[in-house]
N, C-alpha and C positions, 0 to 999 in steps of 0.2 A: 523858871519853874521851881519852887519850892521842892528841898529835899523828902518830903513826905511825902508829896503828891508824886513826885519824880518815882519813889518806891513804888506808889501804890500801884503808879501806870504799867511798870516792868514787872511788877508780880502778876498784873491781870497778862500782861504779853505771856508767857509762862503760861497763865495756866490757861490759854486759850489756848497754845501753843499742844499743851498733855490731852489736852478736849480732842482736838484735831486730829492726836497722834493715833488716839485711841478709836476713832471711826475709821479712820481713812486706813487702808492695807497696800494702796499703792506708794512706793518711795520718791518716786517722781511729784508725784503732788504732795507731799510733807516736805520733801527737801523744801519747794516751789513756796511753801506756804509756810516753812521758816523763815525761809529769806523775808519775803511780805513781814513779815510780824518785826523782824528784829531789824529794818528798815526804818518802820516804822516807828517803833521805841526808841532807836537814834537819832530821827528824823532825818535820814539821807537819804530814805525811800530807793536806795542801791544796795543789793547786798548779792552777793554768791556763793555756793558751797562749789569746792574743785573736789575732785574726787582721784584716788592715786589709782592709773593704770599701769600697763604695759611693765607689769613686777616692778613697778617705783621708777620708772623712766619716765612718765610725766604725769602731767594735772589736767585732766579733762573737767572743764565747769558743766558740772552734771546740770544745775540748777541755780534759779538767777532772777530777778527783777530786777527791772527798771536797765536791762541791758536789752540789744539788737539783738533779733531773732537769731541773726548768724553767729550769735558769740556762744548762746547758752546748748550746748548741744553740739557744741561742733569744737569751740577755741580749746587745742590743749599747748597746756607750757611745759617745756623742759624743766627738769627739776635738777637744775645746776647749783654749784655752790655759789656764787652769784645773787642767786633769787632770796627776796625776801619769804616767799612764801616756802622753800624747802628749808632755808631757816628754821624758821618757824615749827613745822613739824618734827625736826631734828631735834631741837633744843623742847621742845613740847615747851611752848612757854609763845605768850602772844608777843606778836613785831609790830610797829606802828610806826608808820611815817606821815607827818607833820605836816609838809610840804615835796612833793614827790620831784619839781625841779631840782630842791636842794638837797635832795637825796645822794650821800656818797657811798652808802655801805652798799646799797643792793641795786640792780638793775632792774631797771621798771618796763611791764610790756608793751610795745609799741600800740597795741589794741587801746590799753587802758590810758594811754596820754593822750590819743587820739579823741578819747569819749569826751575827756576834759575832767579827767579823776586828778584830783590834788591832793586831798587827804586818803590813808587805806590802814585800816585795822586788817591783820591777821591772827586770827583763833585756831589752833588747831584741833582738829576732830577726831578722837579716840573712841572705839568701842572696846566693849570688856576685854578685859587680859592685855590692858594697854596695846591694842594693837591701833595704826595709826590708818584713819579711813580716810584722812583729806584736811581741810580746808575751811573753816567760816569765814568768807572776807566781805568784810565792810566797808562801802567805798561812799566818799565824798566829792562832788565837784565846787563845793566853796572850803575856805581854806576854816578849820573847828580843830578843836583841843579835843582831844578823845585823854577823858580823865581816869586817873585810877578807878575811878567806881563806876567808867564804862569801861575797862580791860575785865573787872570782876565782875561785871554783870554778862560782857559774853564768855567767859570763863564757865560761869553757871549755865547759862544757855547751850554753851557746845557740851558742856558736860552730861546734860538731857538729852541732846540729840544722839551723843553716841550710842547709847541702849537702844534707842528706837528704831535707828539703823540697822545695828545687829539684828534687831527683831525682827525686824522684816525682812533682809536676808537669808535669815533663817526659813522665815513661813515661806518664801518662797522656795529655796532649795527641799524645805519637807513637801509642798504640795507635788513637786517633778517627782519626789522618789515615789511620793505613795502613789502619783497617776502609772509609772514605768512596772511597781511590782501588785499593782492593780491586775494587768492583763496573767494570763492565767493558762499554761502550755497543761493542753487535752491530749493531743494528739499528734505526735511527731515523726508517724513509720514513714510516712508518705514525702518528708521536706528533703531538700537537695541543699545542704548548706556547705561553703568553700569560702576561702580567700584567696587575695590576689594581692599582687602587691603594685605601687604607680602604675607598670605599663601594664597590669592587668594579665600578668603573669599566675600562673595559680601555684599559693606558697603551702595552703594547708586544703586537706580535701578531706570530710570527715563522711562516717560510712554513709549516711542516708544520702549524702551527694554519690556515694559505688552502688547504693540497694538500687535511685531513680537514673543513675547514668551510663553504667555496667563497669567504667573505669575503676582498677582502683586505686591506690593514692600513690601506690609506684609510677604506672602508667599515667597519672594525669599531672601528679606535682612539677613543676615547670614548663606545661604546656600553656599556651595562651589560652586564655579563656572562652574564646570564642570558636574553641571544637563544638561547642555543646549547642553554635549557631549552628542552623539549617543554611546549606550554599548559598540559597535564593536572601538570605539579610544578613549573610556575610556580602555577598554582592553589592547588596545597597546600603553597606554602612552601618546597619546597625547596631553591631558588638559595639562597635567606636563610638557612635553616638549615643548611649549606654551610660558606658563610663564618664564620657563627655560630659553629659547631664548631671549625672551624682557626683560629680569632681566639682561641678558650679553652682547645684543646686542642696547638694545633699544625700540625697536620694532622687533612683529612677523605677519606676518599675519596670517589670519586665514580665510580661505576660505574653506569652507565642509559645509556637510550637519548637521546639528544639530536639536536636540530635541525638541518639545513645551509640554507644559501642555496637558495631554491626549494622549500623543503619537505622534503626527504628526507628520511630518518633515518639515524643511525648508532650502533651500540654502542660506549660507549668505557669501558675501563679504568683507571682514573689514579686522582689523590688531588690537594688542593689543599692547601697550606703558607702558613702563614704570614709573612711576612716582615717582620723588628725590626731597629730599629737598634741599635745598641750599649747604647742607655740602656733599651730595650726597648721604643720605643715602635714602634706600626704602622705599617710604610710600604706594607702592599699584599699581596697574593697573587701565589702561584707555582704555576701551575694546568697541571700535566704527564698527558695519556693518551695511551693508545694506543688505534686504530680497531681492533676487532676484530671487526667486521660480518660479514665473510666464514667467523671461525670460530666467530660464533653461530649465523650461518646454517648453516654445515656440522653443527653440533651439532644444530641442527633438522632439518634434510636428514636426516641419520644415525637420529634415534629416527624421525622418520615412516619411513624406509624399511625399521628395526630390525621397526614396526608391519604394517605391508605384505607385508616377507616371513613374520614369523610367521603371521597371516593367509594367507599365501600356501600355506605350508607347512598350516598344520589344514586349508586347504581340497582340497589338491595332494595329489600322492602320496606317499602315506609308506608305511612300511615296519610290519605286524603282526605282536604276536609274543602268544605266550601261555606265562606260566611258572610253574610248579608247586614252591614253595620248600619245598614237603616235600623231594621227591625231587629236586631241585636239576636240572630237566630243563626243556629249553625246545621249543616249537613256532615255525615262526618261517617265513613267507613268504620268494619269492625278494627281495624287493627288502633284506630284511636281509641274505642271506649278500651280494650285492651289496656292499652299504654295508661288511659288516666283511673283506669279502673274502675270505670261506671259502664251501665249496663242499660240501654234504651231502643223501645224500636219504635218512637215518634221521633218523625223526620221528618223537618226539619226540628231541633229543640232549641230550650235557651241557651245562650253564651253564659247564665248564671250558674249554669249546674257544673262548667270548669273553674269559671273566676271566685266559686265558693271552695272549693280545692285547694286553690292556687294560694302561695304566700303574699302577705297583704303586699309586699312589692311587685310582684309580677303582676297580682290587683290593676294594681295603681299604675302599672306602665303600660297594661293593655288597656286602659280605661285612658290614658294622652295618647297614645296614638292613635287612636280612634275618633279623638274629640273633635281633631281638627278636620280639614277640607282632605281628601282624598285625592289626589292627582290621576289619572288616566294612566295606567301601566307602573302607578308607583311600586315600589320592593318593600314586599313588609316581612320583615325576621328580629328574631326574639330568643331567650332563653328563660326559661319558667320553671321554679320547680314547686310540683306539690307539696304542699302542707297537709293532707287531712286526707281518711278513708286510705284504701287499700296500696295505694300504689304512694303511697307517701314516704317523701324522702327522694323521691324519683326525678332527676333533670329533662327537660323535654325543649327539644329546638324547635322553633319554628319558623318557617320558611312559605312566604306568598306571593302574589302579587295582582293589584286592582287589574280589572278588566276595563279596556281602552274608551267602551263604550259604555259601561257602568260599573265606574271607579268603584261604588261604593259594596260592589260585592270582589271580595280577597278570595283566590282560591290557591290554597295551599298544600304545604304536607308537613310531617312532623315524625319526626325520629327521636329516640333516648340517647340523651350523651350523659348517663348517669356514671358510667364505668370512664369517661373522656375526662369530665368534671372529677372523680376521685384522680387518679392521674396525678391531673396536674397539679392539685392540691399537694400530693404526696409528694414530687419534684417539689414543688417550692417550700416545704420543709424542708427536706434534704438540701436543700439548697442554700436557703437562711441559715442552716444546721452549719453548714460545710465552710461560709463564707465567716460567719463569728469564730469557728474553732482556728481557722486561718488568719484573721483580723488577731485573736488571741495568741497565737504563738509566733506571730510576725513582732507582733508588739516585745514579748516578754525576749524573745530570742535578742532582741533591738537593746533592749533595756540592759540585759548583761553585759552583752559586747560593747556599749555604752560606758558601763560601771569598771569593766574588767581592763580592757585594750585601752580606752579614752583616759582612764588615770593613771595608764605607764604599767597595769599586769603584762602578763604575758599574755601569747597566743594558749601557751598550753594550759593554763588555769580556766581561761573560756570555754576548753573541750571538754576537762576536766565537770567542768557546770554542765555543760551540752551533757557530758556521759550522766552524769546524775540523775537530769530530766528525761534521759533517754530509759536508764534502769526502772526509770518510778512507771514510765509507759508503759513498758515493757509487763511488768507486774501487772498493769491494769488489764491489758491485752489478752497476757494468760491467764485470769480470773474467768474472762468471759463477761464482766459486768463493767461499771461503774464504781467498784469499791476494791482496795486494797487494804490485806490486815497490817497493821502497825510492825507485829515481829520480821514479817516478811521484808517489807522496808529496811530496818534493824539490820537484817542479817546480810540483806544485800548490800546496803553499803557496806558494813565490815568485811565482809570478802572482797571488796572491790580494791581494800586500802590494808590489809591484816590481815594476819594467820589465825585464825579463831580459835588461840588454845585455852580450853578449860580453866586453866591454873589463873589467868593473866586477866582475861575477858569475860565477863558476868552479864548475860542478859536474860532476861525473863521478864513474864507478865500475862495477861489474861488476851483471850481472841477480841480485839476491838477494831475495827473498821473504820476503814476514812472513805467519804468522798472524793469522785475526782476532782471535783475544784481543790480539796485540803492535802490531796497527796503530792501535788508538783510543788509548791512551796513547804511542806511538809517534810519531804525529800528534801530537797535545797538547803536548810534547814542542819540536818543531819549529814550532809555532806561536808559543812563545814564545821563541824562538830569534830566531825573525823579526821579532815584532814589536817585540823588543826595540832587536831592528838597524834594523826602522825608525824606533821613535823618535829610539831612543841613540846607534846606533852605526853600520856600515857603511853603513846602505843611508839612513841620515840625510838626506845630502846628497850632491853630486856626488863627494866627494873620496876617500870610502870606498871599500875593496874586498872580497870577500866571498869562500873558495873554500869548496867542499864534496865532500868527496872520501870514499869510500866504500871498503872490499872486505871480504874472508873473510878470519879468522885464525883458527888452530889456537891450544888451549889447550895446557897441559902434560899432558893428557887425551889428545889429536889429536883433541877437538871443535871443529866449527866455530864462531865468532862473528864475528855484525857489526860491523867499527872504522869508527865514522862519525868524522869530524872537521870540525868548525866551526871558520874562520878566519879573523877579519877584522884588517882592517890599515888604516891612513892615518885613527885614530879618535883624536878628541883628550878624551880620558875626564877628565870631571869629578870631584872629589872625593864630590860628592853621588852620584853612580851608582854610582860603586866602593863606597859603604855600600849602598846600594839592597840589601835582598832582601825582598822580596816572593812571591806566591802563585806566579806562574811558574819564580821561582830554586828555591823548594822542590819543583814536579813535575821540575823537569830533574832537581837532586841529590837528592831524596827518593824521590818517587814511581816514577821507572824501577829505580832497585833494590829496590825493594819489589814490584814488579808483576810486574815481567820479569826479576829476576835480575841486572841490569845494574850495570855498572862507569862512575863519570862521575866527570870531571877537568874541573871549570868552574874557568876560572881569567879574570879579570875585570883585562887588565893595561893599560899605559898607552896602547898602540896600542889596544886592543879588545878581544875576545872571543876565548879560547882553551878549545872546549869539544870531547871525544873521551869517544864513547859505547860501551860496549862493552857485547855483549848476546848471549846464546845462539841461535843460528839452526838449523834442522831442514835 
């Protein structure tokens, strides 16, 4: 092939290669569709990327053609000094072997002589900040010269994939966090949260686990977990099979009745987590419900009383009718014109003077059961509610049945289940209500202990969050509403973490109110704010100053938003803190513009902390 035409073929590889990169979001099919392309432009139609796992302990072949299904997705190599391909990444500079028989420098894998690979180019594959992500290797089964101007053309080629790589580990780690501080803690008086450690021993027990347990953390820290089982599923295993399941799966839930101090019982909602360390081994459970006693009870409440009034109604007075679906005419006592709020003393009348009442559904349902054949003793019942005139808005049952010898007359009766139908209406709000604020705080509670324990914090920095979410609740609680002021927030965390003196601590600002969705990350937020300042920075020691100043700006809109600003001064910042970013830098800069829409300028300079929040307000 001519050396022009040979260019022009590897630039179109390239740039089909950026085409693909740029639609496609999954790495699995880029990797996939590297290989393909730079195969191809070789013409060995073999190629693979290894990928470095297990902290640089080997090469998993993430991705691959023209190999067995069992090699790509499964083969990893040790990355010995031996190997051509840890070579390779070490020295960042590509290895190429000629002939793989004659090979003396590097040990070849038993997999790849087996294929009948003889020739192998290796590239190694770097994403930004030279960090080293793996492997380009290009393989041959007939024996070819891989020339300088194929070492510099996959040179080029791995130097493209590496950004693309990064990329997309990035979009993927961003889309986890924002789905994790997506969910959104409402309501947290009611949850029971504790840990435990492997044998499910209880290591920390925080108060909503003493408000729904009666224990409290003197009393339960070291006890097995499974006090809070009822005898009858300590009996049959359950505690055990609990943990059993969240130690293999993940997660269990855990929804029963369970035990308190004294005997009582309570329903609770949750699920119980796993918790690994880095290297994956088990360091204990993360065991989150909520007490939902009161709306089991109501659910019980409600079908016995569902029981009672129907009962009450077949025994009670109801309304006779008797109707003739020949001649579409009805008979019907006072207490139905009553109920449908019509007023006649021709009897028999039409069936037209209810089904013109009636909502076009209820229309349309007693106009099909009627159409058809009638059966001898058939059971005819319904529910219908008025649309029009007097009694409109009204639910009305009905209950019949064909006579044996002239199906086609129904004689029945009919009762209001309008006060039945509100009801249950209003349970299944509360219900829908109850099951999202739980889905919601199961989620976010999951998500810290996630961020905090999973990357080697502590347990106490977890509670520490917990206490946070817990104060902003708290706030909301004592409101009476759905809104918390901004100072009140402010102030509560500074008491929680600092001595509020005058001299030192500067806060003010105007009454502005937050939502409850904006006040739990809002809080959060501010928590790390502060604790940051008390470790690091203003509130450290005596020398620091702190102000906090608050109000309302109009956008370019004329919408409102809240400009918080955090400022501290007289801070002597260390070089180690100025790198610091951790789980709290990323809820300030991350998490509030992903949640709330929010605008943040965190700027970490040699006096201290210069941080201005900007956020949409109602």
């Amino acid at each position: 092939m001519p050396d022009h035409e040979q260019m022009m073929k590897r630039q179109q590889v390239l740039a089909d290669f950026g085409e693909f990169a740029l639609r496609c979001e999954n790495l699995d099919e880029v990797l996939t569709e590297a290989c393909r392309l730079i195969g191809e432009a070789l013409g060995t139609h073999r190629a693979k990327v290894l990928e470095i796992q297990e902290d640089g302990q080997c090469l998993l072949v993430r991705a691959g053609v023209g190999w067995a299904p069992d090699v790509v997705g499964h083969v990893r190599l040790p990355m010995n000094e031996r190997s051509s391909e840890t070579f390779s990444i070490k020295e960042g500079k590509p290895v190429i072997t000629q002939n793989i028989h004659q090979e003396e420098r590097f040990t070849v894998p038993e997999f790849m002589k087996k294929a009948g690979v003889i020739t192998l180019a290796n590239m190694p594959i770097f994403v930004p900040g030279r960090k080293a992500y793996g492997l380009l290797q290009v393989d041959a089964t007939e024996p070819r010269d891989f020339t300088d101007e194929d070492s510099e053309f996959l040179r080029t080629y791995a130097t493209i994939l590496g950004p693309v790589i990064d990329r997309l580990q990035k979009l993927s780690s961003l889309r986890a966090t924002e789905e994790r501080f997506r969910l959104v803690v409402e309501n947290a008086r009611d949850y029971a949260i504790f840990t435990s450690d492997p044998e499910d021993r209880i290591t920390h027990w925080y108060p909503g686990a003493e408000a729904v347990y009666g224990w409290s953390a003197e009393e339960a820290i070291g006890q097995p977990a499974s006090i809070i089982f009822t005898p009858e599923d300590r009996e049959a295993g359950q505690d055990a099979l609990e943990t059993e399941i969240a130690a293999r799966d993940g997660s269990a839930p855990n929804v029963r009745w369970h035990v308190c101090k004294g005997g009582s019982r309570v329903f609770i909602e949750g699920k119980t987590t796993s918790l690994r360390a880095a290297d994956g081994t088990l360091r204990g459970f993360l065991k989150i419900g909520q007490d939902v006693t009161e709306r089991r009870q109501a659910d019980e409440a409600l079908r016995e009383s569902e029981e009672l009034r129907r009962t009450a109604l077949e025994s009670g007075e109801m309304s006779a009718w008797r109707w003739n679906t020949r001649e579409q005419s009805v008979r019907a006592d006072d207490v139905v014109q009553r109920l449908w709020g019509v007023s006649t003393s021709d009897q028999p009348h039409r069936v037209s003077l209810y089904t013109d009442l009636m909502h076009p559904e209820g229309a349309a349902w007693l106009e099909a059961a009627t159409a058809k054949e009638i059966s001898p003793g058939e059971e005819f019942h319904g529910q219908l509610q008025v649309a029009r005139g007097p009694a409109a808005g009204r639910w009305v049952q009905l209950r019949g049945r064909a006579e044996r010898d002239r199906p086609w007359i129904i004689n029945g009766v009919s009762f209001d289940i309008t006060e039945e139908k509100a009801a249950a209406k209003r349970q299944e709000v509360l219900v829908n209500e109850l099951q999202h604020r739980a889905r919601n705080l199961l989620g976010v509670v999951s998500a810290v202990a996630s961020r905090t324990v999973k990357r080697g914090g502590s347990i106490e920095a977890f509670e520490e969050r917990l206490q946070a979410l817990s104060r902003a609740q708290g706030l909301l609680s004592q409101g009476g509403s759905d809104t918390v002021e901004v100072g009140a927030l402010v102030r509560a965390e500074l008491a929680a973490h600092a001595d509020e003196t005058p001299d030192r601590i500067k806060a003010s600002g105007p009454k502005v109110l937050l939502t409850a969705r904006q006040v739990q990350n809002f809080a959060l937020a501010l928590h790390e704010l502060t604790t940051n300042a008390v470790k690091y920075g203003a509130l450290k020691d005596g020398s620091g100053r702190l102000a906090i100043t608050w109000e309302v700006v109009l956008d370019q809109r004329g919408r409102r938003r809240l400009a918080l600003n955090w400022i501290e001064s007289g801070v002597a910042v260390s070089q180690s803190a100025s790198a610091r970013r951790g789980y709290g830098t990323e809820l300030i800069q991350e998490a509030l513009a992903y949640a709330l829409q929010a605008k943040v300028d965190y700027t970490l300079g040699e006096d201290g902390v210069r941080c201005r929040i900007e956020m949409p307000v109602s």
